[in-house]
N, C-alpha and C positions, 0 to 999 in steps of 0.2 A: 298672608293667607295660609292657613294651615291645611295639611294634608288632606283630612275626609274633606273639607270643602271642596279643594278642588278635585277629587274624586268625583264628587255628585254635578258640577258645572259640565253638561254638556252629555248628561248619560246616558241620552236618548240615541246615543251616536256611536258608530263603531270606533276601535282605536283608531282607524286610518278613514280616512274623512274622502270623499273626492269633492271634484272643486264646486259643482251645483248645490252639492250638504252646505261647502266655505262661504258660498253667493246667499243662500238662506240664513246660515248662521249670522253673517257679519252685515247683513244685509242692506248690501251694497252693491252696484253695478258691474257687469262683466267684465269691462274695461280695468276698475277699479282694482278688481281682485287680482287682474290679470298682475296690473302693476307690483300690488304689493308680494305674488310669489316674486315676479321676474326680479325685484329689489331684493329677493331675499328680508324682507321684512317680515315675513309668515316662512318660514319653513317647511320646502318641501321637497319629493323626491320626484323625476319624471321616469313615470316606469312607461315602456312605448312609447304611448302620444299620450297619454292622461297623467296629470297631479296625482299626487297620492302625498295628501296631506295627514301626516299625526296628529291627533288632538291634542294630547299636551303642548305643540307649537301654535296652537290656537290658543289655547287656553294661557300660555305665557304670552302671548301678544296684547292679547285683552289685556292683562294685568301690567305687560311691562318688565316681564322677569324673564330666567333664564334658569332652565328645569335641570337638573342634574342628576336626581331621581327618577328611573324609569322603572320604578319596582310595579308602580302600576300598571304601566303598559302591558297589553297581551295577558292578563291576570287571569283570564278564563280559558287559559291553553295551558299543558302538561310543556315540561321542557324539552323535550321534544315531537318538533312537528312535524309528520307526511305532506306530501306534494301537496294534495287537494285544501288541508289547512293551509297552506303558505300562501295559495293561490286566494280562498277566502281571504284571507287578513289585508292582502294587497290590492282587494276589490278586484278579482278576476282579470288581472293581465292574461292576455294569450298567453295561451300555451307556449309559443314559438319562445315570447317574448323571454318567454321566466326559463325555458329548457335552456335560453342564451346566455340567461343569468347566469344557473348553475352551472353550465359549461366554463363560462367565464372564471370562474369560481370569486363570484362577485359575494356570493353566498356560500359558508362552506356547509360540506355535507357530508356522509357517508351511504353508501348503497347496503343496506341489508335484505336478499333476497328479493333484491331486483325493483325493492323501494326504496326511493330518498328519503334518508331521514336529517332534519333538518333540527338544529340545536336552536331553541328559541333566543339566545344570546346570540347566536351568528346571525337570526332575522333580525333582530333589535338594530345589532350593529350595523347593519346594512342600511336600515332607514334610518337611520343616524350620523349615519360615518362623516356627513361634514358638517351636525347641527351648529357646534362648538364658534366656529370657522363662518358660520352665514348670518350672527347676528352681531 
């Protein structure tokens, strides 16, 4: 599968998916789904209590492949992002949730004048950091 195709597979859809988009998409039972995050068979991150699934790990599952290319991800964000885009991309984790992040410095960041500014390769990494490793 070449590149623009899989661009356009699924484009009705943000980059990060949550799990009722994955239950419509793969359309498939709750249970079902549940399984195939908990196996690591689909790719995902648990931010609080919710999935926060990427599309490209959908879209590699369908197919069966293993994406190495993230140029497309996040393709409609500058390279660097403020709190409130972080919090969009990630489908609205609390507040608490994501202040714990960046505390943690699970994500890195810099403060410019009392805003996070947030390098869109350190969000990348973040939802990624154990893609390699889970399939």
């Amino acid at each position: 599968m070449n590149k623009l195709n899989k661009a356009e597979i699924l484009s009705s859809y943000q980059d990060i998916l949550i799990f009722d988009e994955l239950v419509e998409i793969l359309n498939v039972g709750v249970n079902t789904t549940y399984e195939l995050l908990r196996n690591k068979k689909i790719y995902s991150k648990k931010i609080g209590r919710e999935y926060k699934i990427p599309k490209l790990c959908v879209i590699d599952y369908i197919y069966n492949q293993k994406t190495t290319d993230f140029s497309d991800f996040l393709k409609d964000y500058g390279d660097i992002l403020d709190y409130k885009e972080v919090r969009k991309i990630l489908r609205n984790p609390s507040r608490n949730t994501l202040y714990k992040i960046l505390k943690n410095k699970e994500i890195y960041f810099i403060m410019i004048a009392n805003e996070y500014k947030i390098p869109k390769s350190s969000l990348v990494e973040y939802v990624f950091n154990n893609y390699f490793w889970a399939l």
